[in-house]
KEDO-705751 format. One line per 4 residues: number of its first residue (from 1); for each residue z, y, x of N, C-alpha, C. Coordinates in steps of 0.1 Angstrom, whole numbers. Layout:
N
NUM> Z,Y,X,Z,Y,X,Z,Y,X | ...
END
This chain:
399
1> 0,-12,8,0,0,0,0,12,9 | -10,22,5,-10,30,14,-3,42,14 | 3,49,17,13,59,14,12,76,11 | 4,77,4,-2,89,3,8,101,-5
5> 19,103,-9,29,111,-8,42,107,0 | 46,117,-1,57,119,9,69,127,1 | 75,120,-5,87,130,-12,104,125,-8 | 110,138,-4,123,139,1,131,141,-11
9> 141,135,-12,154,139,-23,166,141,-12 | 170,155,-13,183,162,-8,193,160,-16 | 204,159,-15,213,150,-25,225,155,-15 | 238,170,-21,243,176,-11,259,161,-12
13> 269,160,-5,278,150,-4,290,157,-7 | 294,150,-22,307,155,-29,308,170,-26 | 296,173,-35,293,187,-32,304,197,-36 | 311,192,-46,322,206,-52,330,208,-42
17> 336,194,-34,346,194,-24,338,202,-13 | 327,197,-9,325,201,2,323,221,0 | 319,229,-8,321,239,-13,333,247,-7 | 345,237,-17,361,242,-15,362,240,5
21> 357,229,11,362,226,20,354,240,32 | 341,242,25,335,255,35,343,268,32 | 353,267,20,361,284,20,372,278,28 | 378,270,30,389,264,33,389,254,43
25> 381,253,55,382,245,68,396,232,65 | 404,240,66,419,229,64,415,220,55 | 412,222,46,412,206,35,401,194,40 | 396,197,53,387,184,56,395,174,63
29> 391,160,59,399,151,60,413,145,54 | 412,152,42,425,151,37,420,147,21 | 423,143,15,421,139,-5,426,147,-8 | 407,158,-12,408,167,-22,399,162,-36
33> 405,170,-41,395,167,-56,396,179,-68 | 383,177,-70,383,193,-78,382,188,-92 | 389,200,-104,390,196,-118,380,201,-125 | 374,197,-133,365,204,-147,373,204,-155
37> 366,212,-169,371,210,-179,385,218,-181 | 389,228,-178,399,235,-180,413,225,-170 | 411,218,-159,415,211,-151,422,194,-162 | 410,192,-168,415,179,-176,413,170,-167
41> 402,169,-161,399,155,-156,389,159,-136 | 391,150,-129,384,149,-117,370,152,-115 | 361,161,-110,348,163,-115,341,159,-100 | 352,156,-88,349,157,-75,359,153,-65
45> 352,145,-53,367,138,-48,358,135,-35 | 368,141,-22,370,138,-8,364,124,-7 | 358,117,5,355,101,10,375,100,8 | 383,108,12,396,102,16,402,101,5
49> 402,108,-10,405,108,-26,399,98,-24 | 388,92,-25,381,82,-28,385,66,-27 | 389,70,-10,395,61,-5,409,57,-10 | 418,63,-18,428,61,-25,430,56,-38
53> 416,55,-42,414,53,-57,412,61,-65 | 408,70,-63,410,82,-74,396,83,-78 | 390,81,-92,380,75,-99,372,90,-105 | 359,89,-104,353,101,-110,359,98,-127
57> 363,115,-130,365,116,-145,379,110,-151 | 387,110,-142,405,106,-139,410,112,-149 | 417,114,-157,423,125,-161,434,134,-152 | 436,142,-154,444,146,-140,464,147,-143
61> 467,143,-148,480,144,-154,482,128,-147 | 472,121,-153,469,108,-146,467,109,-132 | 461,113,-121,457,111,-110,467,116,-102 | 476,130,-108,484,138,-100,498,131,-103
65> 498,119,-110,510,107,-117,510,96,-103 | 495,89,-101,495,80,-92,490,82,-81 | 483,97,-77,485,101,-64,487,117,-61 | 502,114,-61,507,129,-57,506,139,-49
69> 502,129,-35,496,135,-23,481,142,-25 | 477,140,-28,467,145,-29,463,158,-33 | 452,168,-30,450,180,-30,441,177,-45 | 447,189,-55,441,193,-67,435,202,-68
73> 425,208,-69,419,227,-69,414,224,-88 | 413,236,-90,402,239,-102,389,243,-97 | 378,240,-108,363,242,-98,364,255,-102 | 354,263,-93,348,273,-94,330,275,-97
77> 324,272,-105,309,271,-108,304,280,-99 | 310,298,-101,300,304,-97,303,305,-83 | 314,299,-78,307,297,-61,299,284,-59 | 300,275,-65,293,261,-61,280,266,-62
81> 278,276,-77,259,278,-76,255,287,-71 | 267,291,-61,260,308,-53,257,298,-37 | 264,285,-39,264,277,-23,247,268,-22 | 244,263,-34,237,256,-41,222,264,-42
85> 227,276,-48,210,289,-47,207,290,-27 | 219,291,-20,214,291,-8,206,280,-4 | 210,264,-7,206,256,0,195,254,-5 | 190,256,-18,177,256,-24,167,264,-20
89> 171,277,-20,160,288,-10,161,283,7 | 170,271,12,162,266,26,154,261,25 | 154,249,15,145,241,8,130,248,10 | 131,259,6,110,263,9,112,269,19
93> 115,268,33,113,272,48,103,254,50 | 105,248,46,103,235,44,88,233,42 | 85,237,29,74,237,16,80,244,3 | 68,249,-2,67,256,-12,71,244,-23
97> 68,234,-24,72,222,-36,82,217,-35 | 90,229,-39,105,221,-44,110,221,-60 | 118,211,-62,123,208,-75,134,204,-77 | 141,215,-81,158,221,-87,158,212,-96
101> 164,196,-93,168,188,-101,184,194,-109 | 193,196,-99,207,198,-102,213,206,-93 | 221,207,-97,229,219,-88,233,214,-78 | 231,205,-69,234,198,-58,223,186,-52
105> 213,184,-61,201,175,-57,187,184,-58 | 178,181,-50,162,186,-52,154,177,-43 | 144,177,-50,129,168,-45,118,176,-41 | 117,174,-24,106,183,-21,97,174,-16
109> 82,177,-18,68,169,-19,66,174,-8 | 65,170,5,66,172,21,52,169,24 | 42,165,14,29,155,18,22,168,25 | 13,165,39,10,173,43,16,183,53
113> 29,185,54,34,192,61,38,192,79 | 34,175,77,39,174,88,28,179,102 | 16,185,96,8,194,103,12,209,107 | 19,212,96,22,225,97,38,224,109
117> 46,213,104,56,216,114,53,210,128 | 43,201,128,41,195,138,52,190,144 | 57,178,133,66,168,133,59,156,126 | 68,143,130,65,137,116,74,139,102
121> 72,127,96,78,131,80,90,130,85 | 98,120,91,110,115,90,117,125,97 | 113,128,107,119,141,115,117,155,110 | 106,158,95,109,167,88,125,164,85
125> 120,155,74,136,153,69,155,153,76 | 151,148,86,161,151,97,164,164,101 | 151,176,100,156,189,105,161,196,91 | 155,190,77,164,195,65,179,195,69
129> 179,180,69,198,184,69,205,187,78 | 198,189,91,205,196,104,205,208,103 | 196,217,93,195,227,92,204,235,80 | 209,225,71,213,232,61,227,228,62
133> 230,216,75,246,212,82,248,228,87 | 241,230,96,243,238,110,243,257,99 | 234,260,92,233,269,87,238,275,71 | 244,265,67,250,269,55,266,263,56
137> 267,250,60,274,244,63,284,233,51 | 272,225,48,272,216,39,265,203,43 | 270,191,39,263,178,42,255,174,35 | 244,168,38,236,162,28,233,149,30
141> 233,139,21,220,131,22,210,126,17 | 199,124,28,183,127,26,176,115,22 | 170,111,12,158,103,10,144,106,12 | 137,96,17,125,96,21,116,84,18
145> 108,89,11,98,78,4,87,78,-6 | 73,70,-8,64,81,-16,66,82,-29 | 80,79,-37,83,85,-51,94,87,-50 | 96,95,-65,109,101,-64,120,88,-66
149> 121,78,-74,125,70,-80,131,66,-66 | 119,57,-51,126,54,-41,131,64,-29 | 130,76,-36,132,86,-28,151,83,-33 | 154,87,-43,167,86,-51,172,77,-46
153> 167,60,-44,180,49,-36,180,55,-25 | 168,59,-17,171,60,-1,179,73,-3 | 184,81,-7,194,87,-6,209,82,-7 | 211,76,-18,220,67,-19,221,56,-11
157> 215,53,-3,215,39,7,222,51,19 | 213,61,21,220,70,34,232,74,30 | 236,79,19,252,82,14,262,69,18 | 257,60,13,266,49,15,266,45,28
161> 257,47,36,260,42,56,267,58,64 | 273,72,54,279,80,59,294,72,56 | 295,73,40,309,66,33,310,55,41 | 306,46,47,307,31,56,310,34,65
165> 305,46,74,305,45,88,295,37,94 | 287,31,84,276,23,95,265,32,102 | 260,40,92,250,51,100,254,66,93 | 254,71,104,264,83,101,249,95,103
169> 234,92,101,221,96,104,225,106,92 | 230,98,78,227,108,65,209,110,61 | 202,102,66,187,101,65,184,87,65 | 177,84,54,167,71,51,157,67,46
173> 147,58,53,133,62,43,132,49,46 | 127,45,28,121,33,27,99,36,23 | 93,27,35,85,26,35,77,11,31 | 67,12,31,63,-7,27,65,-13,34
177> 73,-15,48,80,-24,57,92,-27,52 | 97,-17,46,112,-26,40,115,-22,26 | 105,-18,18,105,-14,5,107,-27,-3 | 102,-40,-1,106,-57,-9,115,-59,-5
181> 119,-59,5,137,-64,15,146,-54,2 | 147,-43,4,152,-34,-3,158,-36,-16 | 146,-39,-24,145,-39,-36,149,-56,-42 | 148,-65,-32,155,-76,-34,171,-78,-35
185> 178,-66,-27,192,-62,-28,197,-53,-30 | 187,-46,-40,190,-36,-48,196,-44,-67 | 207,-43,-71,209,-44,-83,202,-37,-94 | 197,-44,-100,188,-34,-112,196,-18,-114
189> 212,-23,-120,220,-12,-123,220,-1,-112 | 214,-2,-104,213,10,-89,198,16,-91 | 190,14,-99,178,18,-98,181,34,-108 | 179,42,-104,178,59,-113,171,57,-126
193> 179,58,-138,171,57,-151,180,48,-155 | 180,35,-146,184,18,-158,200,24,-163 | 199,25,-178,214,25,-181,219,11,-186 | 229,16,-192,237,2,-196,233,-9,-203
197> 231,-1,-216,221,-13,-224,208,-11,-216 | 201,-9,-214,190,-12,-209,190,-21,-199 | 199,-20,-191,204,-29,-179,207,-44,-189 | 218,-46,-196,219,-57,-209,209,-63,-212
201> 196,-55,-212,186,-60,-223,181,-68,-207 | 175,-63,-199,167,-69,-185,178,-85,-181 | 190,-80,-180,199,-91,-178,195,-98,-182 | 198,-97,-199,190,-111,-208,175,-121,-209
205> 168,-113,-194,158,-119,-195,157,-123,-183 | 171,-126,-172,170,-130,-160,164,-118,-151 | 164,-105,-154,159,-98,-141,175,-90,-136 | 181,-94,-126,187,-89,-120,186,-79,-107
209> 177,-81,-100,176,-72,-94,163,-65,-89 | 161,-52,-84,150,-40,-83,135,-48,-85 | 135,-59,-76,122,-65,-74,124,-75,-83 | 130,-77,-91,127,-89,-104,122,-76,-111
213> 121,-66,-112,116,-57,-125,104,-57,-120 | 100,-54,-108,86,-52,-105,74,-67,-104 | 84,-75,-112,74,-86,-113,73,-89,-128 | 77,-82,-134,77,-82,-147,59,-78,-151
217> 56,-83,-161,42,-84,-163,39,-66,-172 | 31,-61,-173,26,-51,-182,28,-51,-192 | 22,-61,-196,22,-64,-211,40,-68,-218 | 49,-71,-207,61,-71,-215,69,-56,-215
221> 66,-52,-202,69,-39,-200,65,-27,-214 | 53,-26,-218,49,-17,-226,51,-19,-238 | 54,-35,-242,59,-40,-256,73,-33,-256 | 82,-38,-247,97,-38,-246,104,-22,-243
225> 97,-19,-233,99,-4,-227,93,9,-227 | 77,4,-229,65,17,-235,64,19,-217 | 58,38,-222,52,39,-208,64,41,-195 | 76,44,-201,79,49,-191,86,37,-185
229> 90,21,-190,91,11,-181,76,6,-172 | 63,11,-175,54,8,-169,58,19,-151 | 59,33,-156,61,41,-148,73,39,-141 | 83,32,-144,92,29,-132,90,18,-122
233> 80,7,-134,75,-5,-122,64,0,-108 | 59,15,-115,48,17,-105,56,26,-92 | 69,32,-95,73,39,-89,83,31,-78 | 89,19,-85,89,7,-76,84,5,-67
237> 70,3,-70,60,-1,-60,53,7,-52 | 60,21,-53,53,29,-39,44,40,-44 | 43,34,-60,27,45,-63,32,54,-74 | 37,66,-67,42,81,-72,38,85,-87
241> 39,84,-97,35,84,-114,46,95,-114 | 56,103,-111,59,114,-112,66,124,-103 | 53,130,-103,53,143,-89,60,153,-90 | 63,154,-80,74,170,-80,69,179,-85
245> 78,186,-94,77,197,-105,79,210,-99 | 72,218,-95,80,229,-86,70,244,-95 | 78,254,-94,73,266,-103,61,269,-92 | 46,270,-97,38,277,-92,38,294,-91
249> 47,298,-89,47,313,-90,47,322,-81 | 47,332,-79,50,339,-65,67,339,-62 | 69,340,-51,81,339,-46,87,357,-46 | 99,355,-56,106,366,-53,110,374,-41
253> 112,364,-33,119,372,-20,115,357,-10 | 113,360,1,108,353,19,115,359,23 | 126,341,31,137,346,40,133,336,53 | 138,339,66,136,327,74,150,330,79
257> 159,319,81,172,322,90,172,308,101 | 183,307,107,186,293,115,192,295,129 | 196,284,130,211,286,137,210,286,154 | 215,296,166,210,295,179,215,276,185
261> 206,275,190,206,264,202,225,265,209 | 232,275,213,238,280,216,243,293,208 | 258,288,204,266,303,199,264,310,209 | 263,321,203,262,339,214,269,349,209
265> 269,357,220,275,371,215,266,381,220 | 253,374,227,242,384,230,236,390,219 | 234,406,227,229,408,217,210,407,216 | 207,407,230,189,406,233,185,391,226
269> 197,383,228,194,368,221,193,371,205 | 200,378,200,201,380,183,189,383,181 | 187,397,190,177,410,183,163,398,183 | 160,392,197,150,383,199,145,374,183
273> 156,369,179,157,358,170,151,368,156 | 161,376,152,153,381,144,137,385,144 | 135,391,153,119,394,156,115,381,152 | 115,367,153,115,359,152,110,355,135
277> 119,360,131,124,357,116,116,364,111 | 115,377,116,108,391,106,91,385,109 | 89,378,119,74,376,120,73,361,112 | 79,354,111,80,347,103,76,345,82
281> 85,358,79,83,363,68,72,367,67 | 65,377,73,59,382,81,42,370,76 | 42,362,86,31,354,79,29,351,70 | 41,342,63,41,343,50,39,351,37
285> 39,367,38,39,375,29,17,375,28 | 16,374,42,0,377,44,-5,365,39 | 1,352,42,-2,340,34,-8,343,18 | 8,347,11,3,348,-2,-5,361,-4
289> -8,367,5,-17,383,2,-5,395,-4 | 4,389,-3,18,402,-8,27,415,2 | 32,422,-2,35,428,6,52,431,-2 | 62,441,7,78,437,4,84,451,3
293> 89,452,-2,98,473,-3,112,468,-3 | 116,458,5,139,455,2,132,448,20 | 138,447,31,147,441,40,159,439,44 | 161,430,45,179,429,47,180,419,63
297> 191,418,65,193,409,74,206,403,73 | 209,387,86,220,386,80,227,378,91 | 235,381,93,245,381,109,255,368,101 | 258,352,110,271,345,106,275,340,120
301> 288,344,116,296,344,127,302,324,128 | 307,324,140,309,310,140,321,301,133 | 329,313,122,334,307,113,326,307,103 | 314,310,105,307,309,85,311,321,77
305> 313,330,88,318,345,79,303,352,76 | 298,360,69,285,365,69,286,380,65 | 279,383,74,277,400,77,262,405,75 | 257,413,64,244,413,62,242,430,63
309> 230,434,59,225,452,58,213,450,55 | 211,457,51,199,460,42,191,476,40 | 174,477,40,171,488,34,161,488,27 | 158,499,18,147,498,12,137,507,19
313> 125,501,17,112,506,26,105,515,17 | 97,525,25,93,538,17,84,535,12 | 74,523,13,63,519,10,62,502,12 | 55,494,0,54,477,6,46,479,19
317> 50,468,23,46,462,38,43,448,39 | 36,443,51,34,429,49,30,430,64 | 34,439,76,30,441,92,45,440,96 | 51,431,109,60,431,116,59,441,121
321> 47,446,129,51,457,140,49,475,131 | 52,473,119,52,481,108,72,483,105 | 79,474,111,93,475,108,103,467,119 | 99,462,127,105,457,140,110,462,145
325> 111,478,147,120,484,152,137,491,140 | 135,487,125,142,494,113,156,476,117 | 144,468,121,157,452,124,166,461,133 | 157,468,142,169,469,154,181,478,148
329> 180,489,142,189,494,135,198,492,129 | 192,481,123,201,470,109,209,462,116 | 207,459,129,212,447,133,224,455,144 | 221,466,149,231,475,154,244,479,146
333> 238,482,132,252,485,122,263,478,124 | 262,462,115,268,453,118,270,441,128 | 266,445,141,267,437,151,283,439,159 | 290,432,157,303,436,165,306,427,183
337> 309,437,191,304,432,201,323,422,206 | 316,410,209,329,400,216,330,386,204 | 321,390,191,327,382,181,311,367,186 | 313,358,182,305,347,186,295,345,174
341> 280,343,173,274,340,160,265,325,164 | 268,319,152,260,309,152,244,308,148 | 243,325,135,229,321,128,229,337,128 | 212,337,122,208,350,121,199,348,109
345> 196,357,101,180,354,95,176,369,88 | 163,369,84,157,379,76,149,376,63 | 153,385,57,150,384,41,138,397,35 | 130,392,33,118,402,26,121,406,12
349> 125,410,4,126,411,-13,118,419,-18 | 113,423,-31,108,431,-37,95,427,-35 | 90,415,-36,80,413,-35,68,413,-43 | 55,419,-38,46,419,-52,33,418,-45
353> 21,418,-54,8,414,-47,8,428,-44 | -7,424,-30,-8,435,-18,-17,443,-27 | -17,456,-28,-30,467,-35,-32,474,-22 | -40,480,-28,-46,490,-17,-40,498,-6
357> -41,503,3,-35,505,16,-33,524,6 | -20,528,8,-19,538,7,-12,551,20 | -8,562,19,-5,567,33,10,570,29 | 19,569,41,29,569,39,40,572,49
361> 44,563,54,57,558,64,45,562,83 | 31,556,79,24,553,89,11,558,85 | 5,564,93,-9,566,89,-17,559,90 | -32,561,81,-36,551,79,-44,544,91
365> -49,553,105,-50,548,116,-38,539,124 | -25,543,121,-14,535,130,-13,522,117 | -17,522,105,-14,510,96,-24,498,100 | -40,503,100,-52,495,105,-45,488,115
369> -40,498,129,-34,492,140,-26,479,139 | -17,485,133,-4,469,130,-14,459,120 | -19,464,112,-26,451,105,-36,441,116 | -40,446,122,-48,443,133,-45,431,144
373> -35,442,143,-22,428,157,-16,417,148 | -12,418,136,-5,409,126,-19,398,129 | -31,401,122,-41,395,121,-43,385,132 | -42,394,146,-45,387,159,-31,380,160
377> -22,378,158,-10,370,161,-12,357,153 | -16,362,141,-22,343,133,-30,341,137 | -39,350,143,-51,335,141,-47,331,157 | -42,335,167,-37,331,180,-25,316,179
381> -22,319,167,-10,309,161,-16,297,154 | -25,301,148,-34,290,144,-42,284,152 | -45,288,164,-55,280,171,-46,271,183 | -30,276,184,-23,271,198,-11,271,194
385> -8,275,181,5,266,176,15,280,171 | 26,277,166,36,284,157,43,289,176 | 52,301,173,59,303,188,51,309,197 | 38,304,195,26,310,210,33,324,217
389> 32,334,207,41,348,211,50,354,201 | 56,356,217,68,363,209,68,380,213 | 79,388,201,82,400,204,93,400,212 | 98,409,227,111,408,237,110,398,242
393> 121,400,250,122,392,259,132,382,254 | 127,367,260,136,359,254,145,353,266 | 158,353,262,169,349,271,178,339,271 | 176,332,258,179,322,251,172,317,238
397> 171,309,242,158,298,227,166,300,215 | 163,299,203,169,287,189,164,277,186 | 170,271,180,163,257,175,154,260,164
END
């Protein structure tokens, strides 16, 4: 079978805890667990809660009865979805085809990209979660595979070798080398969709596990189950019947951030990085033919503290060397000298399609100019790779 998509499931790890545990450093390693429901019942629980027994959907009068030690919080929604909107906008540094399943899972359709990053797939998916470990500071783990369906166990197969200790990668991809092995010791009940009675009804016909469904014939499938048991047998089998759903629209705002090779307190290393970022955005705006009136930037220090600034532009833009020198400024505000940073990034907002060149900030001789050089920097990047040139001097790399 030949493999002609490529789709990742991000799937963030006991995400409410892990939330609580990025305001709160101290509660790692210790059984926490967060309440829903006006704190009725457990909505979220530490590997270490876990490890004590403490059951998703506990009641908590109950859990704080049989395990007292244990750390209780109440959730907070609107930080989980202000943690959750970040890791989703890393998501398209990636690809533009992403799909906001849940507030803690998304499926991005990676087919093709591995030209653009000049990786392969697997090691895309490996720089997802190293990138959204190192720069947001959340765990994930990653499925890889050409549907969503085996995209969803191989997430869950990598969650369960982090919870084991057996592979602590947090990345797995089932391909047609171990896609039958797999699915031979996969329980039906572990497949995404099979519920209870449904699971009952397969039981009663001797199919126990992943690859006893995929030998199930058509014709009982469509009697018994209609299309969408045909659609899970195919998505079994490798061959993608539903594609990632991702908004075709223009993007509100282009951000690129990511975390130095080395914490610094330089500041030629920062300013470097941003130039980085802003030319980054930068292509991208010219990509979609748009241009931006908001920049911001955004300074995190090596506790995860975040220091941003921002301005509005007198006119859209869509030329780095049109505002490369407004970063240096921005980044002088809030730059405090002796403090250590991990990440940097820049954010384009106010984004809208490009109209006609008007006079403004730059004349329309110095505008040609920068358009000119923008022009000559992609197609230089296109012919000899992403990085070819840079703006400053660089004194230290990022990853």
């Amino acid at each position: 079978m030949p493999q002609s998509s490529y789709i990742v499931l991000v799937d963030c790890n006991n995400f409410f805890v892990s939330c609580e545990e990025l305001y709160d450093p101290s509660l790692k390693g210790k059984p926490v667990c967060v309440l829903g429901n006006n704190d009725g019942c457990v909505v979220a629980r530490s590997n270490p809660a876990k490890d004590l027994g403490i059951t998703m959907g506990m009641p908590y009068f109950i859990a704080k009865k049989k395990f007292p030690d244990a750390i209780y919080l109440s959730g907070n929604l609107a930080k989980y979805k202000s943690i959750s909107k970040k890791i989703m906008a890393k998501l398209t540094d990636f690809t533009p085809n992403v799909e906001v399943y849940s507030i803690d899972e998304a499926f991005l359709d990676i087919t093709g990209c591995e030209k653009t990053h000049k990786i392969s797939y697997l090691e895309i998916a490996r720089k997802v979660r190293t990138d959204i470990k190192n720069e947001i500071g959340i765990d994930v783990s990653i499925g890889l595979s050409p549907t969503k369906t085996l995209s969803k166990l191989a997430s869950e197969i990598a969650k369960s070798g982090i919870r084991k200790h057996t592979d602590l990668s947090g990345v797995y991809e089932i391909n047609e080398e171990n896609r039958v092995e797999i699915l031979k010791n996969t329980s039906i009940n572990e497949i995404w969709g099979i519920g209870r009675n449904l699971e009952k009804t397969l039981r009663r016909h001797n199919i126990r596990s992943a690859f006893d469904y995929t030998k199930l014939s058509d014709d009982f499938l469509k009697r018994n189950l209609g299309k969408i048991g045909l659609d899970l047998k195919q998505e079994l089998l490798g061959n993608s019947v539903s594609p990632v759903e991702y908004e075709n629209s223009l993007p509100k705002s282009i951000s690129s951030t990511r975390s130095f090779r080395n914490f610094t307190t330089d500041k030629s290393v920062i300013k470097n990085a941003l130039n980085g970022h802003l030319h980054h955005v930068c292509t991208k705006l010219r990509e979609y033919n748009l241009t931006a009136k908001h920049l911001s930037i955004m300074l995190r220090t090596k506790d995860f503290k975040i220091f941003t600034n921002k301005i509005s532009l007198d006119e859209p833009v869509d030329s780095e060397f049109e505002i490369n020198k407004k970063i240096y400024t921005l980044f002088d505000e809030i730059y405090m000298k002796g403090v250590i940073y991990r990440s940097c990034g820049v954010v384009l907002s106010r984004v809208e399609p490009k109209k006609e060149m008007q006079l403004g900030l730059f004349s329309a001789k110095e505008k040609e100019k920068s358009k000119n050089l923008s022009k000559a920097w992609d197609n230089i990047e296109k012919k000899f790779g992403q990085g070819t040139l840079k703006i400053g001097k660089t004194t230290e790399e990022t990853e």
